[in-house]
N, C-alpha and C positions, 0 to 999 in steps of 0.2 A: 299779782295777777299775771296768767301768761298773755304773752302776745295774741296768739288765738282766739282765748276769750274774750278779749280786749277788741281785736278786730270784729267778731262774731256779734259783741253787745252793741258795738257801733251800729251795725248793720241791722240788728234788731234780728236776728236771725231764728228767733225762738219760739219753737212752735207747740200744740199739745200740751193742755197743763190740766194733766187728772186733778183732782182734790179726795179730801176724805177725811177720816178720823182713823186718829193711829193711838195707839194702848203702847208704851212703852213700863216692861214691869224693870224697874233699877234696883239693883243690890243695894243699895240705900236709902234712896230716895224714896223707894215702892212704884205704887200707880202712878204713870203721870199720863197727862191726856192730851195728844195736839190734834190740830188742822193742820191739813198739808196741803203743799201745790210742788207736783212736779214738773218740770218744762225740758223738753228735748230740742236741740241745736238742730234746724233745720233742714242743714247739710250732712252733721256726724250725728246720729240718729242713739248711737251708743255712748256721746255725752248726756248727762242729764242733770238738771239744780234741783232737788230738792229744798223746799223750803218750812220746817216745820214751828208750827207758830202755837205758843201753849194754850190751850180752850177756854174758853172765858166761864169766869161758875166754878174752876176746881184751884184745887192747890199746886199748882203746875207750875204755875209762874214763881212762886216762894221755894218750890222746891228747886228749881234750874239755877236760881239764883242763891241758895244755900249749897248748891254742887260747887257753882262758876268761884264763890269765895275758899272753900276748902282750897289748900295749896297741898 
């Protein structure tokens, strides 16, 4: 973790956090379906965390986790 973001998290500097539903099509894996939240730094308006979270009801989560063990 950098110093920056470390000082910024301290701070709680985090502002703006759209959500949504995101359609990822994977060479593999196929459809996978998440929820998202983005959040922009405050101060540096051109950082931003995405956070995307697999949708409850599909195969999302089995497939992320059949990618995360392929080596």
């Amino acid at each position: 973790m950098s110093n920056e973001f470390k000082a910024m998290w301290e701070r709680q500097e985090v502002i703006y956090a759209p959500e949504g539903h995101k359609v990822i099509t994977h060479p593999i894996a196929g459809r996978m379906d998440f929820e998202y939240l983005a959040f922009s730094a405050a101060y540096s308006p051109e950082l931003q965390i995405v956070l995307n979270m697999p949708l409850s009801g599909t195969e999302t989560i089995e497939k992320v986790k059949m990618l995360l063990s392929q080596k």
